[in-house]
C-alpha positions as CSV (number, residue, x, y, z in Angstrom):
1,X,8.2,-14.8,8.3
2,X,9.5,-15.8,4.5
3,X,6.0,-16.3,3.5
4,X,5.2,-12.5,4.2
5,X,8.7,-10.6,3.7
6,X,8.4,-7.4,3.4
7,X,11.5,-7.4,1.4
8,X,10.2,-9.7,-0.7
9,X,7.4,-8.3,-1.9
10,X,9.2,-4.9,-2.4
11,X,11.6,-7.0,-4.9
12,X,8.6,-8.4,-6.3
13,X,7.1,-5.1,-6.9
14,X,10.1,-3.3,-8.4
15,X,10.8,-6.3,-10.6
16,X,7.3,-5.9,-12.5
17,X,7.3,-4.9,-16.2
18,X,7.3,-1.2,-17.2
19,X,3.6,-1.9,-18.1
20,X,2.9,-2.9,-14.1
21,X,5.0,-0.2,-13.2
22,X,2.4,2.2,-15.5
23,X,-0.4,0.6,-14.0
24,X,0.6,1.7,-10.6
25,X,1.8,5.4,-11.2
26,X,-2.1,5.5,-12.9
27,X,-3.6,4.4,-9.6
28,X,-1.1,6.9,-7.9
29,X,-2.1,9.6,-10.0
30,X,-5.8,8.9,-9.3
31,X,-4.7,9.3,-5.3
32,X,-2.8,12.5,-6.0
33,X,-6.1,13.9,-7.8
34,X,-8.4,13.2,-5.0
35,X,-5.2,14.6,-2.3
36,X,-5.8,17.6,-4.5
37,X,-9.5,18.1,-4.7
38,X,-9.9,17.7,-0.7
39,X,-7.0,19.9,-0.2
40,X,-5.4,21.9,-2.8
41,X,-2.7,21.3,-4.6
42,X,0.1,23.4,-2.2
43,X,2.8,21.2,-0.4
44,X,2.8,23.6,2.0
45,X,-0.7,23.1,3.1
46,X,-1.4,19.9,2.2
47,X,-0.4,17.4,4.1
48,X,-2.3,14.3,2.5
49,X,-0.6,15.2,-0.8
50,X,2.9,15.5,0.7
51,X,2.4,11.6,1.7
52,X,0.8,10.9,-1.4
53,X,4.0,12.0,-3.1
54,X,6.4,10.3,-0.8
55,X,4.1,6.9,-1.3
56,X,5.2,7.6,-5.6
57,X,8.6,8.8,-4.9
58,X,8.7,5.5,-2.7
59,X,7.4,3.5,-6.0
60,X,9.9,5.3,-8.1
61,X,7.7,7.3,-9.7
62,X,9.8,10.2,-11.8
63,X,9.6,13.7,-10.1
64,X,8.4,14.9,-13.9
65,X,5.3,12.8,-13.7
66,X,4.2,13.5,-10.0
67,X,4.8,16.9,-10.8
68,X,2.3,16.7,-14.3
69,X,-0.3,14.6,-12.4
70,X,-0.5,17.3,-9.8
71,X,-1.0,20.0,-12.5
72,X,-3.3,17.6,-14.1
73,X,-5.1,17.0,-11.3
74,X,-5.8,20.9,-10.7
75,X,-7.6,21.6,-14.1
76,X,-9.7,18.5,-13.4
77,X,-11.6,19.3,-9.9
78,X,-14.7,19.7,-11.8
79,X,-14.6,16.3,-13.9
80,X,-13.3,13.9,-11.9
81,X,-14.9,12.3,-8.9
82,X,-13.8,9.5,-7.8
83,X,-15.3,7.7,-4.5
84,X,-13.4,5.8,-2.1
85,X,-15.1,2.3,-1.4
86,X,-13.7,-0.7,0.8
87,X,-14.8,-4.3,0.1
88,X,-14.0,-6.8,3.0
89,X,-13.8,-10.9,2.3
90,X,-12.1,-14.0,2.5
91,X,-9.9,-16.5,0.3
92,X,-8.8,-19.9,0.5
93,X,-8.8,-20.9,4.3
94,X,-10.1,-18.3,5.5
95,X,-7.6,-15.8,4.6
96,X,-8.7,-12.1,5.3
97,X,-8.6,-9.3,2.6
98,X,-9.3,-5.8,2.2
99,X,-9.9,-4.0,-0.4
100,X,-9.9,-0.4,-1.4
101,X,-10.8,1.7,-4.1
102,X,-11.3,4.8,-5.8
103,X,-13.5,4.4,-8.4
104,X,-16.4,6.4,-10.4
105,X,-18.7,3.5,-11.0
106,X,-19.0,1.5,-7.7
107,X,-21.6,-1.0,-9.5
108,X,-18.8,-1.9,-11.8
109,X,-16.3,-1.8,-8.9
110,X,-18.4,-3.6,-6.7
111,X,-19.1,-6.2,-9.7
112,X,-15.2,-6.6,-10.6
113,X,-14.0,-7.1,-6.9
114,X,-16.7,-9.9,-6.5
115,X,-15.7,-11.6,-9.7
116,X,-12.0,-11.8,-8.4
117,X,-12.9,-13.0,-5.1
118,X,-14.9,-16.1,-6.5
119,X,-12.3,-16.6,-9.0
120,X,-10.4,-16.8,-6.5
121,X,-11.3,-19.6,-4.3
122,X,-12.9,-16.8,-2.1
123,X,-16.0,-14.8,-1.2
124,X,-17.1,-11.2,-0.5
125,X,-18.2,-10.7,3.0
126,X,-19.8,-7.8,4.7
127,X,-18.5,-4.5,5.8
128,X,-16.2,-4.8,8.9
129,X,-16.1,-8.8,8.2
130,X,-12.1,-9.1,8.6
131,X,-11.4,-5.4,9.3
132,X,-11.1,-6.0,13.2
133,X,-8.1,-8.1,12.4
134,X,-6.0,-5.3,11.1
135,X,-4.8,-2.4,12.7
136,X,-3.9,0.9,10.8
137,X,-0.4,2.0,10.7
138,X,2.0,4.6,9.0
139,X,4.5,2.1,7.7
140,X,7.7,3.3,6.3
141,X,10.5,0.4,4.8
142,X,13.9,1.2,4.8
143,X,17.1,0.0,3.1
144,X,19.5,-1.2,5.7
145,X,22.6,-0.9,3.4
146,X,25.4,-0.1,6.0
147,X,23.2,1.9,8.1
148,X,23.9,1.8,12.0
149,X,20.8,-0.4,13.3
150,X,20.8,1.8,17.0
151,X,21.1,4.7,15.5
152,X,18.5,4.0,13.0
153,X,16.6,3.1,15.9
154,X,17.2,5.9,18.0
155,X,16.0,8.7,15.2
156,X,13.2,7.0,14.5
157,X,11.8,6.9,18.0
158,X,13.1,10.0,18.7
159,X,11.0,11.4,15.2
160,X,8.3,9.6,17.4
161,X,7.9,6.2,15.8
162,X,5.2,3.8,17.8
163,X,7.9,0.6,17.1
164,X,10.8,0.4,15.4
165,X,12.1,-3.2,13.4
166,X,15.3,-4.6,12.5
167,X,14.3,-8.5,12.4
168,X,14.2,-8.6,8.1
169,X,16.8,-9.2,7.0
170,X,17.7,-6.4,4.4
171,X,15.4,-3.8,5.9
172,X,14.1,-2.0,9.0
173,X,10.5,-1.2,8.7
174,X,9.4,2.1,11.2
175,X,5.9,2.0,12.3
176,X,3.9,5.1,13.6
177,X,0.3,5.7,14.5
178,X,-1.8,6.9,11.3
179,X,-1.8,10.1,12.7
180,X,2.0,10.6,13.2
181,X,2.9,9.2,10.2
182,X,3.7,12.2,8.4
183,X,5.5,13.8,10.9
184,X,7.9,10.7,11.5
185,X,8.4,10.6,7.8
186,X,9.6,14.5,7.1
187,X,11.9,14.0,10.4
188,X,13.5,11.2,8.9
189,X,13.5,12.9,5.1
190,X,15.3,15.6,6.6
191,X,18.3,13.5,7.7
192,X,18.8,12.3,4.6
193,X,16.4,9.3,4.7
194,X,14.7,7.8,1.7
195,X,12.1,4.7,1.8
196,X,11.6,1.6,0.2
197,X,7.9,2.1,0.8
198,X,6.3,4.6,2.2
199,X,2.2,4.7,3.3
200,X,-0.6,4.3,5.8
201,X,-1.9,1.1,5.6
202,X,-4.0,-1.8,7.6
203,X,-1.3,-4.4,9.1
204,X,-2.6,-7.5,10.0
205,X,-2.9,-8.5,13.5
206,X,-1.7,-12.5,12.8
207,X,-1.1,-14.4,9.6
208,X,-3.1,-17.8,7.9
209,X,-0.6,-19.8,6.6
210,X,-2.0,-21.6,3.4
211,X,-0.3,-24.8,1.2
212,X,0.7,-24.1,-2.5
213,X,-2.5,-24.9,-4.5
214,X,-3.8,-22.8,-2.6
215,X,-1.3,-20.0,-2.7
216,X,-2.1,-20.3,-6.6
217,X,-5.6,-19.5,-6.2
218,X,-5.3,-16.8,-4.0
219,X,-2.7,-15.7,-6.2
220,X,-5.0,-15.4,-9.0
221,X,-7.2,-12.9,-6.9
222,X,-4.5,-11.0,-6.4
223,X,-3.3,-10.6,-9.8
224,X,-7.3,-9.8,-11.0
225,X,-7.3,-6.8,-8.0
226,X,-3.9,-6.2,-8.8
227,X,-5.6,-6.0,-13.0
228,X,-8.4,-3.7,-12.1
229,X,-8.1,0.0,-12.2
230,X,-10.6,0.7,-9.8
231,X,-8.4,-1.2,-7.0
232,X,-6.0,1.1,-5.2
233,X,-4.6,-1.3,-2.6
234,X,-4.8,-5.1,-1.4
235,X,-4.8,-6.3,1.9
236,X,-4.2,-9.1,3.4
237,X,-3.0,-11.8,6.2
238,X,-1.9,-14.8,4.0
239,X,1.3,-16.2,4.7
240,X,2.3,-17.9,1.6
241,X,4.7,-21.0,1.7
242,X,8.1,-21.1,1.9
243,X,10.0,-20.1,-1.1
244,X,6.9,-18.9,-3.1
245,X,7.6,-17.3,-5.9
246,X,4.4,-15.2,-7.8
């Protein structure tokens, strides 16, 4: 399990620099414009935008700058157009990713997210290659803190959660069907809740375990899709070794 903690990556995430950290409120704001266009920019209506904004609350991402990238993303429904594009392949061993993007060039998308696989150790593969081994899920990470683990459990499922986990050690993760996600999540915002993570996303179904050289090449594709502006999330089923450290 170490070599795909959740809480591990969440540390690894909040650790970045406050250039990362830019990087990924930019991508965030390119998801809030595109929540916007296909639905307005009311809370009250929109449902996509409301998880859009937990997902940056969730990345600590300042109330002040959601708040300007909605406003922002209002005066530009004419201008901006991004399209949403998911590349499918495989790194060392086999390992499956996915890719998705929102982009407005998909040659030079398409062209970037091939050049990180094969630099990589990987290859791009065909649409619906390694998709069959994920499943989509509303995923929401949780803090355990001194939280009661039952009782945790019990308004969770009872906010309709598919499956509820307390087996990391320093968090519960909640999952839902992609469909119930946002319900789940405003039940559990309501009692005071707030998530480490927050977003619909494609859980793998098992895991490849790969050695450490390479870990380090995959771990250069990631850091070129992680790079790329065009990419809005990674993927993935690697389990990297033990006590692997980015």
């Amino acid at each position: 399990m170490s070599g795909h903690s959740k809480w591990h990556n969440i540390q690894a995430k909040k650790g970045k620099t406050d250039a990362a950290r830019g990087k990924v409120f930019t991508k965030l704001g390119k998801e809030i414009v595109v929540a916007v266009k296909n639905g307005g920019a009311s809370t009250d209506t929109n449902a996509k935008l409301r998880d859009v904004i937990a997902k940056a609350k969730a990345a600590n991402m300042p109330n002040d700058t959601i708040a300007k990238a909605i406003k922002k993303a209002s005066g530009e429904l004419s201008s901006v157009n991004y399209e949403n594009i998911v590349y499918e392949g495989y790194g060392p061993s086999g390992v499956a990713v996915i890719v998705e993007t929102l982009t407005d060039n998909k040659n030079r998308s398409a062209g970037n997210v091939r050049s990180a696989f094969t630099k990589g150790g990987g290859n791009m593969g065909t649409s619906g290659c390694v998709a069959f081994m994920f499943q989509e899920k509303g995923e929401l990470i949780i803090e355990k803190g001194d939280r009661d683990e039952e009782e945790m459990m019990m308004l969770a499922l009872d906010a309709g959660a598919e499956d509820f986990s307390a087996d990391e050690e320093e968090v519960f993760v909640v999952t839902t069907l992609p469909e119930d996600f946002g319900t789940v999540r405003e039940a559990l915002e309501a009692e005071g809740i707030e998530f480490l993570e927050a977003a619909v996303k494609m859980i793998p179904d098992t895991y490849t375990a790969i050695n450490e050289d390479e870990a380090k090449k995959f771990q250069k594709m990631l850091n070129l899709l992680d790079e790329d502006d065009d990419v809005q999330e990674v993927y993935h089923n690697a389990e990297f070794p033990e006590g692997w450290d980015e």
